[in-house]
C-alpha positions as CSV (number, residue, x, y, z in Angstrom):
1,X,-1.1,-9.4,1.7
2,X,2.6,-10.8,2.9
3,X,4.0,-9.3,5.7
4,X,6.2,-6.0,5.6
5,X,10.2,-5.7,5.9
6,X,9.5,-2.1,7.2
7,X,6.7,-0.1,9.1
8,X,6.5,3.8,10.1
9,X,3.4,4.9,12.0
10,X,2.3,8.6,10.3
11,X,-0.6,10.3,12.2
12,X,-4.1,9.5,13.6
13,X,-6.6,11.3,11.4
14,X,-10.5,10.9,12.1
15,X,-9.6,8.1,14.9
16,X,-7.6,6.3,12.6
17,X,-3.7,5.7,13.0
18,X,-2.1,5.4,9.5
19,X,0.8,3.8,8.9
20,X,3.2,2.9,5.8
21,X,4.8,-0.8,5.4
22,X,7.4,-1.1,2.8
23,X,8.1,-4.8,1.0
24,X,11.1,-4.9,-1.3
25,X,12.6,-8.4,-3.3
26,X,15.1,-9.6,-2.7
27,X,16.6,-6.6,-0.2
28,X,16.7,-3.1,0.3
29,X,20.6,-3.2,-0.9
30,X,19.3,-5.2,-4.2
31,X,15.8,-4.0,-5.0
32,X,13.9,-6.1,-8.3
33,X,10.2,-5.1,-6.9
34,X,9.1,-2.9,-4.3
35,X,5.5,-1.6,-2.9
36,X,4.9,0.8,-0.3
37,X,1.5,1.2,1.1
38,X,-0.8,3.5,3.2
39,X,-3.0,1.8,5.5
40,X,-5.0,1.6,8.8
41,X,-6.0,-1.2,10.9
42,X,-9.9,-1.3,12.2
43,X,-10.4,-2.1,15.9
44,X,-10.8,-5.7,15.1
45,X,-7.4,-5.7,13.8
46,X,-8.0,-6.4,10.4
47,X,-5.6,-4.0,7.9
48,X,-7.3,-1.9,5.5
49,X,-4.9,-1.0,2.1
50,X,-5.7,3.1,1.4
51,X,-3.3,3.0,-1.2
52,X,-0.2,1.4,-2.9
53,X,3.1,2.4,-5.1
54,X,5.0,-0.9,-6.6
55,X,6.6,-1.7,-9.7
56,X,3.7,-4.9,-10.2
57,X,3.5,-7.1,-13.1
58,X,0.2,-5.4,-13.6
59,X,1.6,-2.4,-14.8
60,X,4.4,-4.1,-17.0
61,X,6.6,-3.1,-13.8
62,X,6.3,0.3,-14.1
63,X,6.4,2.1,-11.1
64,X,2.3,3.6,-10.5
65,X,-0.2,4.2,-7.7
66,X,-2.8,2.1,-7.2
67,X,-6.0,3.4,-5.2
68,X,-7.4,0.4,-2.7
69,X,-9.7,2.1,-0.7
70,X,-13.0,4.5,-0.7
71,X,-15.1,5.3,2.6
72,X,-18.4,4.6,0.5
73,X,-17.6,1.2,-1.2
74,X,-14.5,-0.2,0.7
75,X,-15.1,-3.7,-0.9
76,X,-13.6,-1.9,-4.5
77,X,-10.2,-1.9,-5.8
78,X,-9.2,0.2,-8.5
79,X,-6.2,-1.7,-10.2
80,X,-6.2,1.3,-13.1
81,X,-3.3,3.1,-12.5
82,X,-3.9,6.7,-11.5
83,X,-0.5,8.3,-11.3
84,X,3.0,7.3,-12.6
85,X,6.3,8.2,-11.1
């Protein structure tokens, strides 16, 4: 996952901090693709994606959620959309 061009720290929540990282192409005063994720980094640094909204080729570029993580099988992805904006 590339680096973000923004990053606001939310809340700790079961000794986790969560934070949001924002990526937009080419800039934020000329947006053509966007994500905004939810995530947490473990104490070995590594960053763990909760969730994401983007406008992905996966979706035709329609802006949609996508759910990345679940506490009992953290290895799954779940690229069906579950919401749309």
């Amino acid at each position: 996952m590339a680096g973000f061009d923004y990053t606001y720290e939310i809340q700790e929540y079961r000794q986790r901090t969560y934070q949001i990282g924002v990526r937009v192409d080419p800039s934020f005063n000329t947006v053509e693709s966007f994500a905004v994720v939810l995530f947490f980094r473990r104490a070995d640094g590594e960053r763990v994606t909760v969730a994401k909204v983007d406008n992905a080729e996966h979706d035709e570029g329609r802006i949609h959620i996508d759910r990345h993580y679940r506490e009992q099988s953290a290895e799954t992805k779940d690229r069906s959309c579950v919401a749309y904006c």
